[in-house]
C-alpha positions as CSV (number, residue, x, y, z in Angstrom):
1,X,-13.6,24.7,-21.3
2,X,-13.7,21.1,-20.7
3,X,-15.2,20.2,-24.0
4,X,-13.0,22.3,-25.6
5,X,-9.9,20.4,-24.6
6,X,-11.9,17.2,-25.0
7,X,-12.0,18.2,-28.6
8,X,-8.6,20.0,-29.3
9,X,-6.7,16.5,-28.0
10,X,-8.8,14.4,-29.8
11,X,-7.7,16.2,-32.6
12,X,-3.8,16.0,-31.6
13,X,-3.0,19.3,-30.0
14,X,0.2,18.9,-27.9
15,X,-0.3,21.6,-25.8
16,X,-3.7,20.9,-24.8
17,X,-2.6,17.3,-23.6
18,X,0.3,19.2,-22.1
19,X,-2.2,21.2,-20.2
20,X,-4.3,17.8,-19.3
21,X,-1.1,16.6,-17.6
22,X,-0.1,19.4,-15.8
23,X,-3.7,19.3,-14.3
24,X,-4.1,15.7,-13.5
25,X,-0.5,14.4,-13.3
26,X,-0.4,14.7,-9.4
27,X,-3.7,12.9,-9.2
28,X,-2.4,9.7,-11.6
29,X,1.0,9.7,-9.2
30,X,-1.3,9.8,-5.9
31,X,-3.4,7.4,-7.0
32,X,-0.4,4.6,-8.3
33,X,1.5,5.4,-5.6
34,X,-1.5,4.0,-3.3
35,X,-2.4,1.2,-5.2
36,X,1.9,-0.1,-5.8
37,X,3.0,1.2,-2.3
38,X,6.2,2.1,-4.4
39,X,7.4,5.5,-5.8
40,X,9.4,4.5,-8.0
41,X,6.6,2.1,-9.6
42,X,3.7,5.0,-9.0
43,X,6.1,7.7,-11.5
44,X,6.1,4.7,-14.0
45,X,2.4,4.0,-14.0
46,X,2.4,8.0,-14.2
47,X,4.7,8.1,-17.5
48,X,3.0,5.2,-19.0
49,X,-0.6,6.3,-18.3
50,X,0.1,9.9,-19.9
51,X,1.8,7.8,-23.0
52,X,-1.2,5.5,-23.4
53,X,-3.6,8.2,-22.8
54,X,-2.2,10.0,-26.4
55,X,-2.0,6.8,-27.9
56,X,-6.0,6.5,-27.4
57,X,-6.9,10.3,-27.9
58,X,-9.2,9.6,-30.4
59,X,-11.4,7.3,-28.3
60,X,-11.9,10.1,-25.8
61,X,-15.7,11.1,-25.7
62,X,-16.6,15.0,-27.0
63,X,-18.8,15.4,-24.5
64,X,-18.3,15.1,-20.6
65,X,-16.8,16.9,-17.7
66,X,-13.5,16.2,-16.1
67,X,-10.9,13.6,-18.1
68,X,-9.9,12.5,-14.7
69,X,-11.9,9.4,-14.7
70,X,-10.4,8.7,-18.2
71,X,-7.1,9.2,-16.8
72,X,-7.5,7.0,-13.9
73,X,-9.1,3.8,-15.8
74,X,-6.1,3.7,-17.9
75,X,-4.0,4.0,-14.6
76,X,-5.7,1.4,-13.6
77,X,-5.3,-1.0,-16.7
78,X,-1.3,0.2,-16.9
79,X,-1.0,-1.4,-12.9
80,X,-2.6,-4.2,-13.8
81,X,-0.8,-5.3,-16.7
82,X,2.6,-4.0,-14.7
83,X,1.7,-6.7,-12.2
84,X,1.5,-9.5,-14.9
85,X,4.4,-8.1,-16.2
86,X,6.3,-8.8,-12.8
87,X,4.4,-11.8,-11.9
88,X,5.8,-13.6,-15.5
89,X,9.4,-12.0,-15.1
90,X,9.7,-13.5,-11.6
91,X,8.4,-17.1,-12.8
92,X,11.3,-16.7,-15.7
93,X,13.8,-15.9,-12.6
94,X,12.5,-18.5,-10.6
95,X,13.0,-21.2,-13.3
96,X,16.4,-20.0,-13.8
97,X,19.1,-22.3,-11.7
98,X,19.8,-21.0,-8.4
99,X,23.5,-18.8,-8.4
100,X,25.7,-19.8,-5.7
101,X,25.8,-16.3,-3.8
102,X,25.0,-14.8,-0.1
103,X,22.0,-12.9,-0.7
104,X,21.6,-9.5,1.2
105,X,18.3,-9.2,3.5
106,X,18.9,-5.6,4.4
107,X,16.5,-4.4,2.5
108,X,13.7,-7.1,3.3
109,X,14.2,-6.5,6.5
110,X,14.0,-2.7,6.8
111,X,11.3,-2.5,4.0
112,X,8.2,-3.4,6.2
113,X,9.1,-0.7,9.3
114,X,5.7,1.1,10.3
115,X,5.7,4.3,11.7
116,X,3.1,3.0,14.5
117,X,1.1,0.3,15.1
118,X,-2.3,1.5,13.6
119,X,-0.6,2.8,10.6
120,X,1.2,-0.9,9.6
121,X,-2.6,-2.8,10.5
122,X,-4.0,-0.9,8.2
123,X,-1.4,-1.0,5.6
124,X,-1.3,-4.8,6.2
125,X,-5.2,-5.0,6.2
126,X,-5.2,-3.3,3.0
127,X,-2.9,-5.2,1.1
128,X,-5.2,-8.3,2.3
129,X,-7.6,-6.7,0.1
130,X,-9.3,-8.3,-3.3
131,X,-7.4,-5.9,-5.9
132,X,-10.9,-4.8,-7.5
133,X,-12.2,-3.8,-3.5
134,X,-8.9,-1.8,-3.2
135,X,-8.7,-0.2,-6.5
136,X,-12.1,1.2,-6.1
137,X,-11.8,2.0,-2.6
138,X,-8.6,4.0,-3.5
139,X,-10.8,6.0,-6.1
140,X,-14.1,6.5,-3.7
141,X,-12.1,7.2,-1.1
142,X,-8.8,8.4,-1.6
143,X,-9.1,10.2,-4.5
144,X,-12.9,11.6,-3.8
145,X,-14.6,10.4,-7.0
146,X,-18.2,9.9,-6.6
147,X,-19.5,6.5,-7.6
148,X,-20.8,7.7,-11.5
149,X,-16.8,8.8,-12.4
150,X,-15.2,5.5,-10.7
151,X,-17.7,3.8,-12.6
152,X,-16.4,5.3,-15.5
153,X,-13.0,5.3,-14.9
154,X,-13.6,1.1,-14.4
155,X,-16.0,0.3,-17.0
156,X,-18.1,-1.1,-14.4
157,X,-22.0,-0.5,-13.4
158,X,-22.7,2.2,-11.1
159,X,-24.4,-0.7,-8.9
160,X,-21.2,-2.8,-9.2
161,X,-18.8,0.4,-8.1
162,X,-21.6,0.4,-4.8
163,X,-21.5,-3.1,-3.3
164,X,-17.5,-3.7,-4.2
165,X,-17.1,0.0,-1.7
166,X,-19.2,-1.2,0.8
167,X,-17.5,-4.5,0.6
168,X,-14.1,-3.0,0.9
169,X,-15.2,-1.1,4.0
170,X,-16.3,-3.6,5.4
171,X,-13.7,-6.1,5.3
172,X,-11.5,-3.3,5.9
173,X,-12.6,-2.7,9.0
174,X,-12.4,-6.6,9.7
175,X,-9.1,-7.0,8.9
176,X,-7.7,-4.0,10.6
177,X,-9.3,-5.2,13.4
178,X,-7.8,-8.6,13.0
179,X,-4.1,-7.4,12.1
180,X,-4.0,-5.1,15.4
181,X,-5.0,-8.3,17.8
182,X,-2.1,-10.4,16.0
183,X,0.5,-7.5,16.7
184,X,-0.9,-6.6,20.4
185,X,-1.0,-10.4,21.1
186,X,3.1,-10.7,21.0
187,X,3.8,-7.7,22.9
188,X,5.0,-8.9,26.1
189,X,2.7,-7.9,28.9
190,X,4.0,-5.4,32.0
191,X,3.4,-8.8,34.8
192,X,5.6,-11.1,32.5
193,X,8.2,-8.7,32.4
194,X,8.1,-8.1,35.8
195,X,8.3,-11.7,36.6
196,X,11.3,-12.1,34.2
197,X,13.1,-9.4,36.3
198,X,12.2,-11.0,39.8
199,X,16.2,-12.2,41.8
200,X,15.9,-14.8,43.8
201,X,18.7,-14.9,47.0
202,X,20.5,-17.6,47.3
203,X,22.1,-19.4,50.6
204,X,25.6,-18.3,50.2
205,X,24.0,-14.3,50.3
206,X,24.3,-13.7,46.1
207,X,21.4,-12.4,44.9
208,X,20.5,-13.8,41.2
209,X,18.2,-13.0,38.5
210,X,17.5,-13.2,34.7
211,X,19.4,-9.9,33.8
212,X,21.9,-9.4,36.9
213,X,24.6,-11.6,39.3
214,X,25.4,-9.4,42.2
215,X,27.2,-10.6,45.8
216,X,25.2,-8.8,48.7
217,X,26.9,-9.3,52.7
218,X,24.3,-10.9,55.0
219,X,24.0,-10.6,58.7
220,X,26.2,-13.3,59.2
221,X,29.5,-11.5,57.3
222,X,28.4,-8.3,58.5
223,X,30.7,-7.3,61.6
């Protein structure tokens, strides 16, 4: 069945592409929307990878299994040149002379909120990543593609696909490990806080602290 659609999109059948995306589309979006972080980015990768994909429908091989691999490579390849894309846009805006405006920081500043603490180390660790340790550790892992398909989905050597997984793990591990000391490490502990709470009483009978001012009577008011 495979082969079949292999052959009939090679030779330009609409519906049999239409069929391709219908059974691969969520896949492409899942897999963008891990690598960009952004959803409105991952449905673009996911409209331009489809385009691309019938652009090249004649370099697809007759014979194989699944075009998921196919699908993801070129994924892969649109994210990449997206990124170039956005690197040279913001080195035009950067050049440009600054505009005399407030600028709004609400959204920087409500854009990096974590759900909990292990979720944003990881996140964080992730992003630390070499982009070719992360984009093959979002296939192997993520998406479930054993080493041959990721291979082919990259255009790298099965060996190659190995070494840069275990390397992601790795440092993966390392720098989740490294991103949940730095958050712990400014958490206040439970003696400072107590300390910062201690009132100290004063000769004129007020009692005073680092959160509260209060007048108590001693014995020698009380009557």
């Amino acid at each position: 069945m495979e082969t079949s659609i292999r052959a009939r999109i090679r030779a330009g059948d609409a519906d049999a592409f239409g069929a391709l995306f219908e059974e691969h589309a969520r896949a492409v979006h899942r897999h963008a929307l891990r690598m960009t972080g952004d959803s409105t980015a991952a449905e673009d990768v996911v409209s331009l990878t489809f385009l691309e994909g019938w652009r090249l429908r004649s370099r697809i091989d007759p014979d194989g299994d699944s075009l998921l691999p196919w699908l993801l490579g070129i994924a892969g390849n649109v994210i990449r040149n997206t990124r170039r894309a956005a690197r040279r846009h913001h080195r035009a805006l950067a050049a440009l002379p600054p505009r005399e405006e407030v600028p709004d920081f609400a959204g920087e500043l409500t854009s990096r909120i974590a759900d909990a603490e292990e979720l944003a180390a990881a996140k964080a660790a992730l992003e630390r990543l070499r982009p070719a340790d992360r984009e093959v550790f979002a296939l192997c892992v993520w998406e479930g593609l054993d080493h041959a398909a990721v291979a082919e989905a990259l255009g790298r050597p099965v060996g190659t696909i190995r070494s840069r997984l275990s390397r992601a793990r790795a440092r993966l591990r390392e720098l989740t490990a490294e991103e949940l000391a730095g958050a712990r490490s400014v958490r206040p502990s439970s003696a400072a806080a107590s300390e910062a709470t201690v009132q100290r009483r004063d000769s004129g009978g007020q009692v005073t602290g680092d959160r509260v001012l209060a007048v108590r009577p001693n014995e020698e008011t009380v009557r």
